[in-house]
N, C-alpha and C positions, 0 to 999 in steps of 0.2 A: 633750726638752732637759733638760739638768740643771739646779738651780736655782740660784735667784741668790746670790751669795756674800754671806751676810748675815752673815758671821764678821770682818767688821772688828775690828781691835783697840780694846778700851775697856775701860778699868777697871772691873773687874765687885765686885756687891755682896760676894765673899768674898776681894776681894784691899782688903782693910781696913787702914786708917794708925791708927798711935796706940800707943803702949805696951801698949797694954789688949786689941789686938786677939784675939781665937779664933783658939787657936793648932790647935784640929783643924780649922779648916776648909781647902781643898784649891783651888785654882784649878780651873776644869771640867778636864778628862782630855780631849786631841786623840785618845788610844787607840781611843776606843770608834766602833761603826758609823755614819757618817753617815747621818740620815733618806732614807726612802728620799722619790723625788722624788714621784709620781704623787699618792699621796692629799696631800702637803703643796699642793701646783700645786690638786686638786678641792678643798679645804677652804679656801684663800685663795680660789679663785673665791666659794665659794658661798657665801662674808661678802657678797657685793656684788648676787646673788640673792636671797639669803635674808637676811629683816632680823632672825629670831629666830637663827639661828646667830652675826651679827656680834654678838649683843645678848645670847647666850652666854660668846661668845670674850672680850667684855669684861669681864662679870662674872666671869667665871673666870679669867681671866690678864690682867688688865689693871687691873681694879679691886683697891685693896688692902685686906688684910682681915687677919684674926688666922690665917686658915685655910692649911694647907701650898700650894701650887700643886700642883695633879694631873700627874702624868705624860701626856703625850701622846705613847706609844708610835712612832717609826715617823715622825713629822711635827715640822717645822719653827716653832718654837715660835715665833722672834720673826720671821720671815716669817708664821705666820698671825696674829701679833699686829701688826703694823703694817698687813698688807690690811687687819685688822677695824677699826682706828682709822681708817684711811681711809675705810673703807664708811659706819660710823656716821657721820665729818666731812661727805660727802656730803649727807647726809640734813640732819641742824642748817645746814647751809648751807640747804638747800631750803628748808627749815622758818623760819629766818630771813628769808630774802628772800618766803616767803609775807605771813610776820606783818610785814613792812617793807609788803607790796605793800595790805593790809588797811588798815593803817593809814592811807594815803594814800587807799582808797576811803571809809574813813569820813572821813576831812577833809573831801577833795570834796563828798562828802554833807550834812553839814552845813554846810556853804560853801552850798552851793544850797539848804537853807531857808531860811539866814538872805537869802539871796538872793528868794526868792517871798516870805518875811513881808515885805522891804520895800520890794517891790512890781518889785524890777527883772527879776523872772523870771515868766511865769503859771504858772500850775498846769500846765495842756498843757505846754509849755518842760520845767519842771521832770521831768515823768515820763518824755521823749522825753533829758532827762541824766541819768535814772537808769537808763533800760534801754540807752543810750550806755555810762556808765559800766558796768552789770552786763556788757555784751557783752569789752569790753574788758579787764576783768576776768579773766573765766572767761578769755578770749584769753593774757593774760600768763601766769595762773595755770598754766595748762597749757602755754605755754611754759617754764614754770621747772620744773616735776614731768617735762617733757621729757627738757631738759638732764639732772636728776640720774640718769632712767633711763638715757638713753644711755651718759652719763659711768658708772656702775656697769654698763654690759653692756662696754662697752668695754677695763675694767680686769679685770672677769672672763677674759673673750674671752684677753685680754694677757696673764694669770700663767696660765690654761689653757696654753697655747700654747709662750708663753718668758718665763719670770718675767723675764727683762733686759730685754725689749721696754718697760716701764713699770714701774722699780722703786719703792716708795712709800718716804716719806722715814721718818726717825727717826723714835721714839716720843718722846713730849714730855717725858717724864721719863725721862733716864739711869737710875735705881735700877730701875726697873720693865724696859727694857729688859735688863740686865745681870742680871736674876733671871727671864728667859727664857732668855737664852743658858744660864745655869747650867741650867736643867732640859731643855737641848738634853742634858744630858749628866749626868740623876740619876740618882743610885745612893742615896739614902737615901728614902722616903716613910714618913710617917706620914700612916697611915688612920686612919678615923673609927673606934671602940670597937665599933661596933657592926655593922659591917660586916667583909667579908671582906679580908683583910690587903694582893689584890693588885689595888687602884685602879689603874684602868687598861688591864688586863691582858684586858681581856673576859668570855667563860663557861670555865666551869670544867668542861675535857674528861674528866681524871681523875686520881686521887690513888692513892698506895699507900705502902704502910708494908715495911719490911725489920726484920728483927730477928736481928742475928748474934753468939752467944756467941764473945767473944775469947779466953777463957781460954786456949783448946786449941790452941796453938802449935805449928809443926813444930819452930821453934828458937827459943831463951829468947835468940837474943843479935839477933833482929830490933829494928827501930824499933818504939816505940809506938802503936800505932791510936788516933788521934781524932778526932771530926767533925771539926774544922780541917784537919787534913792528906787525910781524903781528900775534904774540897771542893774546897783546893788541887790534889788531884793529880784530880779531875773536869776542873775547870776550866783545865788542863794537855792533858789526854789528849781529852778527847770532841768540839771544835769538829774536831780534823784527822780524825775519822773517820767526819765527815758531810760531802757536797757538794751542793750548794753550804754553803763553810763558814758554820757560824751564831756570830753573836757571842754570848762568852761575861763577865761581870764576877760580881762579888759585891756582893749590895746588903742593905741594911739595912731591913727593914719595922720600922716604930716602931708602936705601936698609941696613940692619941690619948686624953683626957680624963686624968682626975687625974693618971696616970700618967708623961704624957707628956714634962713637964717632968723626968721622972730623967734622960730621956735628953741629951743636950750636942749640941741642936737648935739652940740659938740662941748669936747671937753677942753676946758682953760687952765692956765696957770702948766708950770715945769714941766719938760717930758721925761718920760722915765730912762735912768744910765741905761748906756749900753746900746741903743736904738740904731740900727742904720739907717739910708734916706729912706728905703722902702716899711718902715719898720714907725717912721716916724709920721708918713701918709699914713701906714695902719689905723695910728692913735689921734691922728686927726679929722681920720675921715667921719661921715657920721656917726651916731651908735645906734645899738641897737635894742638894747636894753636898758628901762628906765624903771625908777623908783615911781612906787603907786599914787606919793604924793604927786611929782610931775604931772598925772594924766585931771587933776581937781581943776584947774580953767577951764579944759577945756570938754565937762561935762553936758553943763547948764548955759550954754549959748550956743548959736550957731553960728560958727566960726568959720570964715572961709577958708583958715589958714591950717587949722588941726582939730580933730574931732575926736573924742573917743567914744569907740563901738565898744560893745558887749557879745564877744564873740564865744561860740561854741563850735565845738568842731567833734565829727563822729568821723571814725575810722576802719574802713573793711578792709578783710582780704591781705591784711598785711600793708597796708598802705596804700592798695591797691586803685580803693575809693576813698576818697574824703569830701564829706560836705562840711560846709560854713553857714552859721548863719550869724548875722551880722544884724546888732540891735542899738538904735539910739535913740535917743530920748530928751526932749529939753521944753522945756515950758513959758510961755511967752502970752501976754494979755489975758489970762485966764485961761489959756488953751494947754493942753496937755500936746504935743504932738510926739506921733512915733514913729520912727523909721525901721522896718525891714528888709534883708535884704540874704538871699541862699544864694552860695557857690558851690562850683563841685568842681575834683581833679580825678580825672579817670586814670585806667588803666592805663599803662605804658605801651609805645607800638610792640608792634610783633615781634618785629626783631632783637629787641633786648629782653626778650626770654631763652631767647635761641640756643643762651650758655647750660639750661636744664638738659639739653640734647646732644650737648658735647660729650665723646667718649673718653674714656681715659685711658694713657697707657702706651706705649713706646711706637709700636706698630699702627695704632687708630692717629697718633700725631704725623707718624709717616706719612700716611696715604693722605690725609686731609692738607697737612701744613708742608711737606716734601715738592708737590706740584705749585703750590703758590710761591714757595721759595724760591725753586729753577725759573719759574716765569717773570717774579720783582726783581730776582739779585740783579740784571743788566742796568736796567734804567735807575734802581738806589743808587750804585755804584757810581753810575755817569753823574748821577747828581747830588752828589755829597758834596762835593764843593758848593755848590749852590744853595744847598738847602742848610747847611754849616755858615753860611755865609747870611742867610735869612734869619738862621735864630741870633746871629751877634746884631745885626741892624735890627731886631725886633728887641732884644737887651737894651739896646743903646736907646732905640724910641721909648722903651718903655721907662728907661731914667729921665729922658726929656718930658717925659710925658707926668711923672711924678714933681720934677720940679715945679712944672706950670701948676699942675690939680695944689696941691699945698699952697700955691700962693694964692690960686684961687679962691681955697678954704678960707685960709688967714683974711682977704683984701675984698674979695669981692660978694657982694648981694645979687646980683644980675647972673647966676649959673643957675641953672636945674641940676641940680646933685642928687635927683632922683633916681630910686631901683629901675633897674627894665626887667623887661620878661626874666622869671627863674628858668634854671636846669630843669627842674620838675613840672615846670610847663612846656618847654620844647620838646621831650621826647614821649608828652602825651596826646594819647590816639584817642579823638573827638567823634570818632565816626560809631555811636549808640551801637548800630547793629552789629559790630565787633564786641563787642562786650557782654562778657558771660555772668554783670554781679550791677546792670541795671537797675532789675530789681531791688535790690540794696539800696542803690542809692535813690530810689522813688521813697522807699520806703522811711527813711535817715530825712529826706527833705519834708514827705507832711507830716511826721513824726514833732519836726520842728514848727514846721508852723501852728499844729492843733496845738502843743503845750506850750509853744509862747502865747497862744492866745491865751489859757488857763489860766498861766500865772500871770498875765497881764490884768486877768477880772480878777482873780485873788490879790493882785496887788492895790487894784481904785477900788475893791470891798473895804481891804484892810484901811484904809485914808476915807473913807465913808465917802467917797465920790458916786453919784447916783449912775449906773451901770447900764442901763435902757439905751444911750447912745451907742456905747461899747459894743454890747452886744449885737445889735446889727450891723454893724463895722466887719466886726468878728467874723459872722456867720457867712457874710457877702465874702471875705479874704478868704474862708477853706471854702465855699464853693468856686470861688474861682482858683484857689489850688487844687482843687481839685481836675479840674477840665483841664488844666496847663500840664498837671502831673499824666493824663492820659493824652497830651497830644503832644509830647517829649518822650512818652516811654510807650506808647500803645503797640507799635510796630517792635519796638527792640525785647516787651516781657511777653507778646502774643498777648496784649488787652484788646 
């Protein structure tokens, strides 16, 4: 089933009022591929399963910080970000109605000493309302931790299934919502300094370099050769000579810390009415989306600070696989030079398919969720206080924590405001021989390398660049794709 239309219209954080507003920034782009549905449907599930993946998804895209938001290749950014608010509201509910239900056990309780000291209860009495009271207890306790499981297998079950079946509401803050839709559709990341430039993007299959003297012309009265133009004409020529077609864009990798502020990441001038503090770190923090003019410096040089690739990206399985390949280009002393570079994000672990295996139905929740409930009600129960008492000092840190990151934004140069690892890389299972669409992805990676070379010699034909270097460049890069493609995948497709 496909997923649920979560593209309502609503004013998002880069369509900004005010005289003052940033004038590169770009409304999201309708152009580009829509998520594919499968792993967006398994990763909303598995917020409701799994309490560390909801407890992820929120510190990562839902909590606001100084830090870029990651890309989440392939998946549905504010559909997974409203299941996770939902999953976690679940829980704080539980969790409230424990520490409500505690509370009233301790009244009781001391209701009935004060009851035995003065004399209206015996001791016998008293112990015969305490193990009353503890039966009854444990009783409710494990009716409530019930309720939450069933209600989180149920919603799982439901967005597995048909995300329409049970769509979950808005996120509570507009600002935070609308700089999820924008990263449904980013084209600029800035990575951390110290990591590798494509967050996100998974392991890194393999890279290669070209080096082509332009000098030697067939005719003086061609166009001029430059990375710019033949990423444009990549990004022209290579999606139609692959099928299934892959999407193609041009994005901007920023590299983060002292540096990161040269680049016009952030937006200036008035905030929009109405913003609370966390609302107003929303629209401070980096963006994520930029106008095509922005990405024109930093084509034609190599910049240590920000680069734009010429990316394509192919999709299996529902999202299941995705390859990257990553193309840049810049010209310098007469040299043509060109950068390659393929990633891939695999399948998801084992465990967050698990919800296809889930039964439905009054009786199958019984027996599954009935024994886990009688086993957690005690220790939720003893520790509601505690754990009610973590989510207010994790509130309060997280306002302290917003103060500092905005002034950070606003004052300082010396922060790495770069993305870390995505959701979509941490619950992905690396290990080849798990993997049943391998294949697929050998095939999606020299797919990309033979036709970038193609359109790499149709592009120095068309500029009348003499080809003879090229071509053995070329020919040495798929035989060694080739060898790399059989000692990555030989054992996992039976090569």
């Amino acid at each position: 089933m496909p997923a649920a239309p979560y593209e309502e219209r609503q004013v998002t954080v880069n369509e900004t009022t005010g005289a003052g507003a940033a004038r590169h920034l770009a409304p999201p782009s309708q152009s580009s591929a829509p998520p594919d549905d499968l792993v967006t449907r398994l990763l909303c599930a598995a917020c409701y399963l799994h309490d560390d993946i909801a407890d992820s998804v929120e510190a990562n895209l839902l909590t606001p910080s100084r830090r870029a938001l990651s890309p989440n290749w392939q998946v549905d950014q504010v559909a997974l970000g409203r299941h996770a608010a939902r999953a976690t509201g679940l829980r704080t509910a539980r969790d409230r109605w424990l520490l409500t239900e505690l509370w009233y056990l301790i009244g009781l309780g001391v209701l009935g000493l004060l009851l035995t000291f003065t004399g209206v209860l015996s001791l016998f009495q008293l112990v015969l309302a305490v193990l009353f009271l503890a039966f009854w207890a444990y009783v409710v306790a494990a009716g409530i931790v019930y309720h939450q499981m069933r209600a989180a297998r149920r919603s799982a079950i439901d967005v597995a299934l048909d995300p329409r079946a049970d769509p979950p509401p808005r996120l509570r803050r507009a600002s935070t919502e609308a700089a999820l839709r924008d990263l449904n559709h980013c084209n600029a990341v800035l990575y951390r300094s110290d990591t590798a430039p494509f967050v996100g993007s998974g392991v890194k299959l393999d890279n290669w370099q070209i080096t082509i003297d332009i000098s030697r012309r067939t005719e003086p009265e061609f166009e001029p050769v430059t990375g710019a133009a033949l990423q444009a004409a990549l990004l022209e020529l290579l999606p139609g000579k692959i099928t299934p077609r892959p999407s193609g864009a041009h994005r901007l990798y920023v590299r983060g810390g002292a540096g990161s502020l040269g680049v016009d990441l952030y937006r200036f001038g008035p905030l929009e009415p109405g913003l609370d503090r966390d609302g107003e770190l929303n629209y401070r923090r980096p963006v994520t989306v930029l106008s095509p003019l922005a990405f024109r410096p930093y084509f034609d040089r190599r910049d240590e600070i920000a680069r734009t690739y010429t990316c394509f990206q192919q999709s299996a399985w529902g999202g299941q696989v995705v390859v990257t390949l990553f193309v840049r280009a810049w010209v310098a002393n007469e040299t043509l030079f060109i950068e390659g570079q393929v990633y891939a994000l695999r399948p998801l672990h084992s465990e967050l398919y698990e919800v296809s295996e889930l039964e439905t139905g009054t009786v199958a929740e019984l027996q599954e969720l009935g024994r886990l409930a009688l086993i957690d009600a005690p220790a939720l129960l003893m520790n509601a206080p505690s754990t009610m008492m973590k989510k207010v000092r994790a509130a309060r840190l997280r306002a302290a924590n917003a103060d500092e990151a905005d002034a950070e934004i606003a004052a300082r140069r010396d922060v790495d405001f770069g993305a870390v690892k995505s959701v979509r890389e941490q619950v992905t299972n690396y290990d080849l021989g798990d993997h049943f669409a391998a294949a697929d992805e050998e095939v999606y990676y020299q797919a990309f390398v033979r036709r970038a070379m193609e359109c790499i010699g149709l592009f120095l034909t068309s500029r009348g660049v003499e080809t003879t270097e090229f071509s053995g460049q070329s020919a040495e890069i798929i035989t060694r794709t080739n060898e790399n493609a059989r000692s990555i995948y030989g054992a996992a497709t039976g090569g």
